[in-house]
C-alpha positions as CSV (number, residue, x, y, z in Angstrom):
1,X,-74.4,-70.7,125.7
2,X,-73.4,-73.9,127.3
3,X,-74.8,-74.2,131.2
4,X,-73.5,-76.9,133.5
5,X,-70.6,-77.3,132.8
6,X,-67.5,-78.8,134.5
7,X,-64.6,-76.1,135.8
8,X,-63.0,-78.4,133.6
9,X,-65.2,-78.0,130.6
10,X,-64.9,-74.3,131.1
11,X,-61.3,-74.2,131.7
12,X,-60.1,-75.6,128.4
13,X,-63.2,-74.1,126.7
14,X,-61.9,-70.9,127.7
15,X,-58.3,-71.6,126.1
16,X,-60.1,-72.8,123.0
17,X,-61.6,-69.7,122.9
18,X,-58.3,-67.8,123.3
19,X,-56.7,-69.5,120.4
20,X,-59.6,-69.1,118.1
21,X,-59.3,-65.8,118.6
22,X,-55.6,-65.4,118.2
23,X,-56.0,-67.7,114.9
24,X,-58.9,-64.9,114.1
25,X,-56.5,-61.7,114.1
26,X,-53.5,-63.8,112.8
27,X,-55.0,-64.7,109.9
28,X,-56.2,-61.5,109.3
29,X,-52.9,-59.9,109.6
30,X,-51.4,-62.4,107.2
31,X,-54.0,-61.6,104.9
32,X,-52.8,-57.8,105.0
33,X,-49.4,-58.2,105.0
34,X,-47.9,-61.5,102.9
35,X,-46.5,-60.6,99.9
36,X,-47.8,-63.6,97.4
37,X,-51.1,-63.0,97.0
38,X,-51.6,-67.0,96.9
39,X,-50.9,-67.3,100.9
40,X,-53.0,-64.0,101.1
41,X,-55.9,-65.7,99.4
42,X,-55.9,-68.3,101.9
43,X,-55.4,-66.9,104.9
44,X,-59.0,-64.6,104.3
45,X,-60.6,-67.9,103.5
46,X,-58.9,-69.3,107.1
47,X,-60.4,-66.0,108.2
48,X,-63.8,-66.5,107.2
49,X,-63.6,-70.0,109.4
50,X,-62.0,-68.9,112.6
51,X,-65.1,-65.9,112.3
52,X,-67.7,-68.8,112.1
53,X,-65.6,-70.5,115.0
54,X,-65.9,-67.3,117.2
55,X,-69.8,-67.2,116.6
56,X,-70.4,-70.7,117.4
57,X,-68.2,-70.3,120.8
58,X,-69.7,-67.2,121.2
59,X,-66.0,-66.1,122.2
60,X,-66.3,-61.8,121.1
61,X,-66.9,-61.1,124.9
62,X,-64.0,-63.6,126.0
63,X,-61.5,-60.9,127.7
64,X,-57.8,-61.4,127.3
65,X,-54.7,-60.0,126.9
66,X,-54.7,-61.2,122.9
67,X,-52.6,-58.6,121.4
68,X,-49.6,-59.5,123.3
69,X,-50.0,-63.2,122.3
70,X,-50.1,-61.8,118.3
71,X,-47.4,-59.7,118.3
72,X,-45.4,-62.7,120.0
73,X,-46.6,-64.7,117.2
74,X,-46.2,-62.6,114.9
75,X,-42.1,-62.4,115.8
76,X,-42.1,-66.2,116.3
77,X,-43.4,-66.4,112.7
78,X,-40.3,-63.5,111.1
79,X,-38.0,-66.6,113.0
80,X,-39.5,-70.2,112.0
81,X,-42.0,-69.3,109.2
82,X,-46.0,-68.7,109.4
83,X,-46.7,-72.2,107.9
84,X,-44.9,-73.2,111.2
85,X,-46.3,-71.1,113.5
86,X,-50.6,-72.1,111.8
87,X,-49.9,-75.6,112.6
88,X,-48.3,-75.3,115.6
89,X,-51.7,-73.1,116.6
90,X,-53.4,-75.9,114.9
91,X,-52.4,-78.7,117.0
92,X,-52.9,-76.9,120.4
93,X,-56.4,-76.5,119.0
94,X,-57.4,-79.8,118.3
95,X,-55.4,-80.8,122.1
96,X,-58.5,-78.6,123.4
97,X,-61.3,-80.0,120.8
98,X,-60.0,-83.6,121.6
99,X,-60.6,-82.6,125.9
100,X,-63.4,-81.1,125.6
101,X,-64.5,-84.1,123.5
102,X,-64.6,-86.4,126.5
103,X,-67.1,-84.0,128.9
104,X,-70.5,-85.2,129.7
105,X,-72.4,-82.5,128.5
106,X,-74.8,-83.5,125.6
107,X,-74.4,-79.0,124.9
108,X,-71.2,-79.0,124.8
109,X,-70.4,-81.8,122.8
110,X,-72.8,-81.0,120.0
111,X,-71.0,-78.0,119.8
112,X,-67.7,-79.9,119.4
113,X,-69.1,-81.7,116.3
114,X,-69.7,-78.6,114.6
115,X,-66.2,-77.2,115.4
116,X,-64.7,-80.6,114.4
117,X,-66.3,-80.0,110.8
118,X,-64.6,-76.5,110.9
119,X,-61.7,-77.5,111.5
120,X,-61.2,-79.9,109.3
121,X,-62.0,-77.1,106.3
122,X,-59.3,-75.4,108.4
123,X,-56.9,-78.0,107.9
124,X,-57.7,-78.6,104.1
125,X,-56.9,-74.7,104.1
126,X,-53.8,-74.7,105.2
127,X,-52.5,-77.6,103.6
128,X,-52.4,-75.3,100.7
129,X,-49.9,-72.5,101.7
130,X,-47.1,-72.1,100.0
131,X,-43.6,-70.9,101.7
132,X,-40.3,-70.5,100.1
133,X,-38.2,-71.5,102.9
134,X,-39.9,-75.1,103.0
135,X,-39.1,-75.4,99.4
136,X,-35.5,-75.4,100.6
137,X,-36.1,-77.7,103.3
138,X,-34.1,-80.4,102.3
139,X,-31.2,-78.3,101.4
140,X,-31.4,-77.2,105.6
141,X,-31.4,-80.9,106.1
142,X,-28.5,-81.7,103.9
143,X,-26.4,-79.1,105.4
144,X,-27.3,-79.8,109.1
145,X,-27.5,-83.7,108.8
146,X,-23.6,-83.8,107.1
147,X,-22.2,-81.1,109.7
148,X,-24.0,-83.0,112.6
149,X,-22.3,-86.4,111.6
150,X,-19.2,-85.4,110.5
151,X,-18.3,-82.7,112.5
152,X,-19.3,-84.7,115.7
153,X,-17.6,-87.8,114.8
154,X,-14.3,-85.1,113.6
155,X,-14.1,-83.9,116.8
156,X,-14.5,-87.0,118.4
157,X,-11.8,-88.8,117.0
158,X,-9.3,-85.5,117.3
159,X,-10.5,-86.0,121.1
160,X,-8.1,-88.7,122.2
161,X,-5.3,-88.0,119.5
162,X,-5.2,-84.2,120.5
163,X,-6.0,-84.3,124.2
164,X,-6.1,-80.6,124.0
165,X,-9.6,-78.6,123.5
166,X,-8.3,-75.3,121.8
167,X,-6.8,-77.5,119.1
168,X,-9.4,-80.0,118.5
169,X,-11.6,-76.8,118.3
170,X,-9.5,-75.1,115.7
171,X,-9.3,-78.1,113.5
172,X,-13.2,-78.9,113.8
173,X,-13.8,-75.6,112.7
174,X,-11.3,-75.5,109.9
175,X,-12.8,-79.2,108.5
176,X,-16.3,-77.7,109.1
177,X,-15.7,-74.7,107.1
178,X,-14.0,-76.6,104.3
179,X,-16.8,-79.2,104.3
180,X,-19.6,-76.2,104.1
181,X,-18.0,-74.6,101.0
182,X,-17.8,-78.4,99.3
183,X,-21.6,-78.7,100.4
184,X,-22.4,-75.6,98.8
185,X,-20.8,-76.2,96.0
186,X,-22.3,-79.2,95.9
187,X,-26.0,-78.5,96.4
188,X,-25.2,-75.8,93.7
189,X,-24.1,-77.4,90.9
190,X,-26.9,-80.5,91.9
191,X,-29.7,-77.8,91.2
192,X,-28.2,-76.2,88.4
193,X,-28.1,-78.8,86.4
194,X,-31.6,-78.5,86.4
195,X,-31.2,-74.9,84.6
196,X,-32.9,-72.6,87.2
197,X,-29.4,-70.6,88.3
198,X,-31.2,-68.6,91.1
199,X,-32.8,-72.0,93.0
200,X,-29.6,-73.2,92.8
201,X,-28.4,-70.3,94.7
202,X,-30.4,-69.8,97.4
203,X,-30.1,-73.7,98.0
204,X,-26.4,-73.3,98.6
205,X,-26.5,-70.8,100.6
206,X,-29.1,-72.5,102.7
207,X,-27.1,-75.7,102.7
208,X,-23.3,-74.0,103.6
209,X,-25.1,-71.4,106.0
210,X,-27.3,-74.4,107.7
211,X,-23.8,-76.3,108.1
212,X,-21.2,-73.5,109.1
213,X,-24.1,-72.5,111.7
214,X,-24.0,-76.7,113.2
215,X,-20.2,-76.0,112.9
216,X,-19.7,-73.3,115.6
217,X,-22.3,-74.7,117.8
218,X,-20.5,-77.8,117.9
219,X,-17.2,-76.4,118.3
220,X,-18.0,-74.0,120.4
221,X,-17.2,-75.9,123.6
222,X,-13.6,-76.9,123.3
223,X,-13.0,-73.2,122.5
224,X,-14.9,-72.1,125.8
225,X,-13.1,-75.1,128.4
226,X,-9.6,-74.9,129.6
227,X,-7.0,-77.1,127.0
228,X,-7.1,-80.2,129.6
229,X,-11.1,-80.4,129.8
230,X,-11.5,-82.1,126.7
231,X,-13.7,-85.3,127.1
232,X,-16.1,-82.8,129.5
233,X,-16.3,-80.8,126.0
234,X,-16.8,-83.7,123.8
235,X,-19.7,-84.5,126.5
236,X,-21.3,-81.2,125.7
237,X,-21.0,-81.2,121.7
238,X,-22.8,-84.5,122.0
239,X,-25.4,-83.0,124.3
240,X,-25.6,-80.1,121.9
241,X,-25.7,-82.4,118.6
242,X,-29.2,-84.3,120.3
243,X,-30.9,-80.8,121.3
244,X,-30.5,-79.4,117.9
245,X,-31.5,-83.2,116.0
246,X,-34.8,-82.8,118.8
247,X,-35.7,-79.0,117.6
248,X,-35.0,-79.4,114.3
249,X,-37.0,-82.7,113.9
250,X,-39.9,-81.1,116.4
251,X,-39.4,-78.0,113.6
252,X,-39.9,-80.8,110.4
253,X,-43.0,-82.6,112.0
254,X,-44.8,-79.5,112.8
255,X,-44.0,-77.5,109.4
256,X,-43.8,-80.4,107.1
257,X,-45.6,-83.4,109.1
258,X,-42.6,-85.9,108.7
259,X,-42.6,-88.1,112.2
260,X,-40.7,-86.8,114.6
261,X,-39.5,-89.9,116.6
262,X,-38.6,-92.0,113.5
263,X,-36.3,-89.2,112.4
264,X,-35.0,-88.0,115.8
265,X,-34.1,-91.3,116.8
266,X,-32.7,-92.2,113.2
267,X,-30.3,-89.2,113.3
268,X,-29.2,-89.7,117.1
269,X,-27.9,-93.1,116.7
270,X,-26.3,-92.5,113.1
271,X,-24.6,-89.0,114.8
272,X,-23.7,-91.0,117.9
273,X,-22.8,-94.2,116.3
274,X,-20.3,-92.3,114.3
275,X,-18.7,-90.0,117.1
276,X,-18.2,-93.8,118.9
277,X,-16.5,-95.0,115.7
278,X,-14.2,-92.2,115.3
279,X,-13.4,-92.1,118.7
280,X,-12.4,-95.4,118.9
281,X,-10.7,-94.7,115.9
282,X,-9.0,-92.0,117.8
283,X,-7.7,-94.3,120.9
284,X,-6.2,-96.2,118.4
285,X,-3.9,-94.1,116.5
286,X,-2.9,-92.4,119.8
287,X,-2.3,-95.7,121.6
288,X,-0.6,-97.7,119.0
289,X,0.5,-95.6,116.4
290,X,2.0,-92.5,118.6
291,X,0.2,-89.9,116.9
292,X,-1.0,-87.2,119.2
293,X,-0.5,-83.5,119.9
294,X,2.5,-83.7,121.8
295,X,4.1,-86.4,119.1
């Protein structure tokens, strides 16, 4: 036990403990309950360190509501993945390692060293699971990078020559459906050339599902605003375009540890660059070449 400390020390020591031991039971469940026996295999090893973590915080007497917080992780992981879900855990630990790092007591901080050499096993650990739906990763990406550029620059550029929301919506959908079968088909016939007909499958249908999905969220609001509400829609697409660029890049450096500002702000100014393009593009052909919906 660690005496005088800080209520600061104890504060995040106590949500240290709390995460160790959500990490403990976790773990454990994943060790049950994964189906390839690889992941189980490490997650009983991850086990065995989160038990050495609880014995050096002496955290078995630390009363909390934990169950709650696994069966909430537990769900979270179904949605985004349990590789997503250990590192998330993973950083919010080391934000408490790295706070308690900077207290003043000599106890405490000896403690931390040994905890920092846990965790780094931890980390070695982990770096070694293995989940199908990050092997398809970039198909996700493919999909959701084409539909966020083209799609938001498509309906930027009907904008101005359409003036009228329901119709820019039903031609963004129709080009976003067309474009999710030809990216499919596309992805498909790219992996199948490398003989495995089944990868190739389930790459496609990540790819065209991943794109159809960016589709109707961008779309959706010129179908939900009155005809003459258009540019307010456009607005909102592009709102909607940078909050799924900043989850899904918040999603890529978590899971896969690819930087999330470099990406994020790569994507936005491509995806915005090219909805200002098109709509310029847009202006023009209603302005000087009399093309437009009432034309």
């Amino acid at each position: 036990m660690v005496f005088n400390m800080s209520s600061r020390d104890e504060r995040h020591l106590k949500v240290l403990e709390k995460l160790v031991l959500l990490q403990s039971m976790l773990y454990q469940y994943w060790q049950e309950n994964l189906k390839v026996e690889h992941n189980r295999q490490i997650y009983a090893k991850l086990a065995g360190v989160e038990q050495q973590l609880i014995r050096l915080l002496q955290a078995e007497n630390v009363r909390t509501n934990i169950h709650r917080l696994l069966n909430g992780s537990v769900l979270f992981a179904r949605l985004l993945g349990f590789t997503f879900v250990t590192q998330w855990l993973m950083r919010k630990k080391e934000r408490q390692i790295n706070r308690l790092s900077t207290s003043s007591n000599t106890q405490l901080l000896d403690r931390i060293e040994k905890i920092r050499a846990l965790v780094i096993q931890e980390k070695e650990l982990i770096d070694q699971l293995k989940e199908s739906r990050l092997d398809f990763v970039g198909a996700i990406i493919l999909g959701m990078n084409d539909a966020l550029v083209e799609i938001t620059g498509s309906v930027a550029g009907f904008t101005l020559s359409m003036s009228n929301s329901f119709m820019i919506a039903i031609a963004g959908l129709i080009a976003g459906i067309a474009a999710s079968l030809s990216m499919a088909a596309s992805e498909f016939m790219a992996e199948r050339s490398e003989g495995n007909i089944k990868k190739a499958a389930t790459a496609a249908i990540y790819t065209g599902f991943s794109y159809i999905l960016t589709v109707i969220l961008l779309v959706l609001p010129f179908f939900l605003m009155p005809n003459n509400q258009y540019m307010l829609a456009l607005l909102v697409t592009v709102m909607i375009s940078v909050v799924i660029i900043f989850i899904f890049s918040y999603y890529m450096d978590v899971a896969k540890k690819i930087g999330f500002k470099q990406r994020f702000w790569e994507m936005v100014i491509i995806c915005l660059g090219v909805s200002a393009l098109t709509f310029f593009i847009g202006f023009v052909v209603k302005a000087y070449l009399g093309v437009g919906a009432g034309s």
